[in-house]
C-alpha positions in Angstrom: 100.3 -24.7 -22.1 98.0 -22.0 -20.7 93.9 -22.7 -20.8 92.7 -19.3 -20.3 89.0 -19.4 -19.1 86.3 -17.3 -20.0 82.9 -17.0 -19.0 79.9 -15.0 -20.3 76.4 -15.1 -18.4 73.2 -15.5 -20.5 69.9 -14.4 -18.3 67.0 -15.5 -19.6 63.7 -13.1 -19.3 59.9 -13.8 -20.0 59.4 -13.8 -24.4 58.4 -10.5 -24.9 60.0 -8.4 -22.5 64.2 -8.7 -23.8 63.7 -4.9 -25.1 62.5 -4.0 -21.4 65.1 -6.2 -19.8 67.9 -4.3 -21.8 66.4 -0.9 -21.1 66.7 -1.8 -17.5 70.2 -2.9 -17.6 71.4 -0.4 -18.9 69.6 2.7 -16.8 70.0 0.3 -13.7 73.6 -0.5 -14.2 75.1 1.0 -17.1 75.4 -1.5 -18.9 75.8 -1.0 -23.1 74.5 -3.0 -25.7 76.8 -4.6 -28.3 74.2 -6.0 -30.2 70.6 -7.1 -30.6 69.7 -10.6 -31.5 66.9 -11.6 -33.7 65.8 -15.1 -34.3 63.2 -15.3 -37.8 63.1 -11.1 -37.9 61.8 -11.5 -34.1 64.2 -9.5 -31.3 65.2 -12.6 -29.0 67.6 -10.9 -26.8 70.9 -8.6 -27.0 74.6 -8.9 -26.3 76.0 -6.6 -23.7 78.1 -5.7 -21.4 78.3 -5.0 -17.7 81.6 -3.2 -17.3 83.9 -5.7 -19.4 81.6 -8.8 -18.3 79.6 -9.8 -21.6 75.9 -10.7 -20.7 73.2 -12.1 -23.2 69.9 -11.3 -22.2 66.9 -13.5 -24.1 63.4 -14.3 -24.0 62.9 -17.6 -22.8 61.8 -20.2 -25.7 57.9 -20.2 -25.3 57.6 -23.9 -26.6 60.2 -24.9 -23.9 57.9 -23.3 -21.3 54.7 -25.5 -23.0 56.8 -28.6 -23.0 59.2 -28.6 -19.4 60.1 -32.3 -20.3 63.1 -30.4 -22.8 63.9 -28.7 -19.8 64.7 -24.9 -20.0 66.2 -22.4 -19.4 63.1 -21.0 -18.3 62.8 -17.3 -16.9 62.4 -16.7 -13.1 58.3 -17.0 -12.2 58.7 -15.1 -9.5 61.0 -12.6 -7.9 64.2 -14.8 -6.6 63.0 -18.6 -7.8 66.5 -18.6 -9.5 69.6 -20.8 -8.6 72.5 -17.7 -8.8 72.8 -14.4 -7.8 74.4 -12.1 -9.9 77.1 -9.9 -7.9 77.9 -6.2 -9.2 81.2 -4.3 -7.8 79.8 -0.6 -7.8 81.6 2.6 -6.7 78.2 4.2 -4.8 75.6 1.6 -3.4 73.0 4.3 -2.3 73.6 5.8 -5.9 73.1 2.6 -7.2 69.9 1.6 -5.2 68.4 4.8 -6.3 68.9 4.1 -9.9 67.7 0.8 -9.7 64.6 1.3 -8.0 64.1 4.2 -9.8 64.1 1.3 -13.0 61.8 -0.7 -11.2 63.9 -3.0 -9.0 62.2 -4.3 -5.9 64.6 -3.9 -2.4 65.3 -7.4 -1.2 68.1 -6.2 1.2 68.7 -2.8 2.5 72.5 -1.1 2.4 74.3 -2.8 5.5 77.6 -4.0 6.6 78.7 -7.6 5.7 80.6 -10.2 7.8 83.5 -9.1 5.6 82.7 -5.6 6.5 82.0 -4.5 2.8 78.8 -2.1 2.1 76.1 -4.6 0.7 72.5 -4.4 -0.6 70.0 -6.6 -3.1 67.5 -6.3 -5.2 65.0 -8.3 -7.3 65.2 -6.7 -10.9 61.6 -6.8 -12.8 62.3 -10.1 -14.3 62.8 -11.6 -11.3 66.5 -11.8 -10.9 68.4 -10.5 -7.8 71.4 -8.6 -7.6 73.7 -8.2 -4.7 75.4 -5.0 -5.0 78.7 -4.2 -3.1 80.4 -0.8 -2.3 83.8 -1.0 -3.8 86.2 0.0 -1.5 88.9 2.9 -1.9 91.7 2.7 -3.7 90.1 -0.8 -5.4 90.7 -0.5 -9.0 87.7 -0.2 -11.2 87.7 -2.3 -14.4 87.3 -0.4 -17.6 83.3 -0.1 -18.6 
């Protein structure tokens, strides 16, 4: 018997700003949206993808945040007050920085050289998430977007 294990990340964003939040992605990173998600004719977030990984993105609940007893999620407050990093493989970090600043990312680390010797960089994205970004290497295969 075979369990074959999937995984799809769901990043929550400040009510309101899921339209903004997928216009990033997507000019940041590429990504596409599969679909948008509305919850009583109000957008709540979208299903995409990031290269073949699928990502929700949604507003977070507004009476969760007026009532933290339920506990969240809750969207980041401020730029990196999350528990996980989100890690992209990209084929041109300075490209990528570009773009993303361009989107309105924040630098949190600069392009350098890892311990592991891989090309590396962060960034905050405007809803407070960060991103580390590595330089895929030649002749690594690149998944299908």
């Amino acid at each position: 018997m075979t369990d074959e294990i999937s995984i799809e990340i769901s990043l929550f964003v400040e009510h309101g700003r899921e339209q903004e939040a997928a216009d990033f992605y997507v000019v940041a990173f590429g990504a596409a949206v599969v679909e948008p998600y509305h919850i009583e004719g109000v957008l709540a977030g979208f299903a995409m993808r990031f290269g073949t990984m699928p990502v929700a993105v949604a507003g977070s609940n507004p009476r969760r945040e007026e009532n933290p007893s339920h506990g969240g999620p809750f969207f980041p407050k401020a730029a990196g007050s999350v528990s996980a990093i989100f890690t992209l493989t990209v084929g041109d970090i300075e490209r990528t920085m570009q773009r993303t600043i361009e989107a309105g990312a924040v630098t949190r680390d600069v392009v350098q050289v890892d311990m592991l010797g891989r090309r590396v960089a962060s960034i905050f994205d405007p809803f407070g998430h960060i991103w580390a970004l590595v330089e895929r290497k030649a002749g690594t295969a690149k998944l299908a977007a």
